[in-house]
N, C-alpha and C positions, 0 to 999 in steps of 0.2 A: 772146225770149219766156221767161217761166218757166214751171214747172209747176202753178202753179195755176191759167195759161189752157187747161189742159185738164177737164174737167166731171168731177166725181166723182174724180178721181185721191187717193188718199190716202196716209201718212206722208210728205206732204212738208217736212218738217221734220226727220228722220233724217238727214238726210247722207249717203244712201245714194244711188248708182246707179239711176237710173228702170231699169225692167225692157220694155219690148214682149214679149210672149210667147204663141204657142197654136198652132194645127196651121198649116200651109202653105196646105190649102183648107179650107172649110166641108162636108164628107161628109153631114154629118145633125144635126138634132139633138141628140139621145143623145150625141155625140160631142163635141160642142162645148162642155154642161153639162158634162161628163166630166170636161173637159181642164180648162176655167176654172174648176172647185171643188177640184181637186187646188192651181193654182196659188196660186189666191186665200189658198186655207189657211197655202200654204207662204211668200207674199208677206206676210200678214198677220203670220205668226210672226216674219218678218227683220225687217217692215217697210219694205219696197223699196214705194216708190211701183211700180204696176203697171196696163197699157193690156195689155187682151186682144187677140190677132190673129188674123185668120183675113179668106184671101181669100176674094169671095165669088162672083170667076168668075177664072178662070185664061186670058189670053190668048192668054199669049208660049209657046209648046208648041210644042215643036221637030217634033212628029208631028200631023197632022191628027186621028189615034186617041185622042190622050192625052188623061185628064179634063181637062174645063173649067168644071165647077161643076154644081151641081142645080138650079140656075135660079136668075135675079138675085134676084127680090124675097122669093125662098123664106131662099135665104141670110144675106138684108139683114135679114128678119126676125127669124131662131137669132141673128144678133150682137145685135138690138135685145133681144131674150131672152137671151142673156147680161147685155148689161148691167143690164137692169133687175133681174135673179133675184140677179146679186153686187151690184150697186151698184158695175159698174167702166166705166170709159172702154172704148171697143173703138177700132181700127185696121184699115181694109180697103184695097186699092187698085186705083185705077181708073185705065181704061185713054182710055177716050172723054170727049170733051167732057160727051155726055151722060150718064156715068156718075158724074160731078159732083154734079151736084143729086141723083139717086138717092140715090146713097149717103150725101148730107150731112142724108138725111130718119131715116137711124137711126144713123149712129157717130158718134161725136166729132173722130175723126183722119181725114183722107184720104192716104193714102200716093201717092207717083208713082211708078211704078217705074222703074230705074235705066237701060232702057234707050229710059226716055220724059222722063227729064229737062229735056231742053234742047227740049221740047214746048211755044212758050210760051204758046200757048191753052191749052194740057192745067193747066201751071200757075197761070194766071191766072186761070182759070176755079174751081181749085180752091181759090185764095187771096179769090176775092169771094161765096164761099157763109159765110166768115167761121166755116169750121172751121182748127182747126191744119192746117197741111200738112207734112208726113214727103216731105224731099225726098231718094232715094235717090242716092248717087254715081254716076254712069254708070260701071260697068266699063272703059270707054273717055274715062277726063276725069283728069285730074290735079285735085289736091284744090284748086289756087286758082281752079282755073274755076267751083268751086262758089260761090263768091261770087255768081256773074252770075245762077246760079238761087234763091239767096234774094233778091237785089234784084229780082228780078222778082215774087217774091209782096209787098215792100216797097209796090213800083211800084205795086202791084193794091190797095195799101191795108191792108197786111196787115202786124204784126210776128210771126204766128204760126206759126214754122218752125224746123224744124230738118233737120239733117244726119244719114243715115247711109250706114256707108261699110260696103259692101258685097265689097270687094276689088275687085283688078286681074285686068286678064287676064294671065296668064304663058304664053305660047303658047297655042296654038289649044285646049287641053282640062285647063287647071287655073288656077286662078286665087292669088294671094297677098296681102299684108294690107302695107302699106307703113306701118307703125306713123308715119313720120315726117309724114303728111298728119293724124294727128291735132288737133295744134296750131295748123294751118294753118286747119283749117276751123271747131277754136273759137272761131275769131277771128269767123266771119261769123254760126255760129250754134252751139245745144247742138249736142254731137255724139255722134253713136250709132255701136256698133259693131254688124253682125249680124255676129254669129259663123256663126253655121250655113251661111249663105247664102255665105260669105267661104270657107266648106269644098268648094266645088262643082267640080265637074269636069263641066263643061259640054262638046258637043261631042263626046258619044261616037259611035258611027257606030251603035250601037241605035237613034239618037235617043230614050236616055231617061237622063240626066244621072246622073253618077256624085256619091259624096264623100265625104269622109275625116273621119267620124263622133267619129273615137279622136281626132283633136286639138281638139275642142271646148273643151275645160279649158285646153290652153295656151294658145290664140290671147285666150278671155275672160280667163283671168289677166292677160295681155299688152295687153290692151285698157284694165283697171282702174289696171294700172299705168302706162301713159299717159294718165291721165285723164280718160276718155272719161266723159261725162257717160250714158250710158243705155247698154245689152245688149237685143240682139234676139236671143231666139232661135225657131226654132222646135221643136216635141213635139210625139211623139202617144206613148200607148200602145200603138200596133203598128205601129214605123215600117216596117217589111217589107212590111205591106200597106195601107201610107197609100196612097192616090190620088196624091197631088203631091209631090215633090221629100222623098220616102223615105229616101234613099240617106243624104242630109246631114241629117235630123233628130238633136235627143238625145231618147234614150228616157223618157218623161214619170219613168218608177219613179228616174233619177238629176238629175232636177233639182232637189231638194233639198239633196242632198249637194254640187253644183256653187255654188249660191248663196250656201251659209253658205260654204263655201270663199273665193269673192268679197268676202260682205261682211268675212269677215277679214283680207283683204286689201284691202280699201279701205277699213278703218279703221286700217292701220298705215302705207297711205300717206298718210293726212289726219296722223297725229302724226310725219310726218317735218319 
């Protein structure tokens, strides 16, 4: 696929790193304009092609307590209002068969998440509504078996996918970034880093997932300079008291100064 099989997506003629970017869950409206007019601005300024993110029910919750959204169609609806109020692609992901259709009636992207990968109803299903599909590395996959999840959405009729790698497990409660599966999986499709998500210390005996915030800058630098084709990250403006996956946010006020950083370095690795 390229990037202009995705709807509304814009600079994509820069040379720049596509961007995924917005809070973890959908909290409310107010919050979701918030975060997508901050980005918007600062994406327009680099010119990074940019897909708004935000989930719009949370499944996989290590505690039966922890948020899981403010209701499906309430949520589907703030991204469909995203998009239309900036005029950008959005990104959600779904869990169930029938969360398929739903959600392909207001985003552009379907994401899978990484511990539903090798789901292949879940993929197949999401590759014949004939949105892009964002197929997430299983924490648990080595990066050539990713191959076998884009020829499934192939299979279903579909060129429209791509990779992102999420990291590995490193023991039971931290996860790391095998930079070498980068290459591996350009092969099959783009390939996306999330950073944030790749920062995650899963598995704490809270049950409410930890993560190591302060290396956000390294691992994305590390990312552009393997030549990952797109950055996922996630922000809020008050990742302390986000709902979902807090801990590993960057805080929306430094995502400007990470991006121009980026693209100055992926404009001095294109002139190597």
């Amino acid at each position: 696929m390229t990037l202009t099989d995705i709807p509304k997506i814009k600079h994509t003629n820069s040379n720049n790193f596509f961007l995924l970017c917005g809070p973890c869950a959908i909290e409310g409206e107010d919050m979701a304009l918030r975060i997508a007019e901050k980005v918007v601005t600062i994406t327009n300024k680099l010119e990074i092609p940019y897909v708004f993110k935000g989930s719009f029910k949370k499944a996989n919750r290590s505690r039966i307590d922890s948020f899981t959204g403010i209701g499906d169609e309430k949520a589907l609806k703030i991204l469909k209002k995203v998009s239309d109020t900036f005029d950008v692609p959005t990104v959600t992901d779904i869990h169930e068969i029938s969360d398929a259709k739903l959600a392909a009636q207001y985003v552009d992207v379907l994401q899978i998440p990484a511990f539903l990968v090798r789901q292949t109803d879940l993929v197949v299903t999401a590759a014949k509504t004939g949105k892009v599909v964002n197929l997430k590395k299983g924490q648990f996959m080595s990066p050539e078996a990713m191959k076998h999840a884009v020829q499934k959405v192939k299979d279903a009729g579909s060129d429209k996918a791509w990779i992102t790698d999420r990291g590995t497990m490193f023991g039971y409660q931290d996860m790391i970034v095998d930079f070498r599966g980068i290459p591996t999986m350009r092969q099959y499709a783009p390939t996306v880093l999330d950073v944030t998500h790749s920062l995650q210390q899963p598995n704490q005996t809270a049950g409410v997932t930890g993560g190591r915030p302060d290396m956000i800058e390294t691992i994305a630098r590390a990312g552009i300079v393997n030549n990952v084709d797109g950055i996922f990250i996630e922000t809020h403006f008050d990742p302390a008291n986000a709902k979902s996956d807090g801990a590993n946010m960057l805080h929306l006020d430094n995502l400007e100064k990470l991006l121009t950083n980026l693209v100055a370095i992926r404009k001095t690795i294109q002139s190597l």
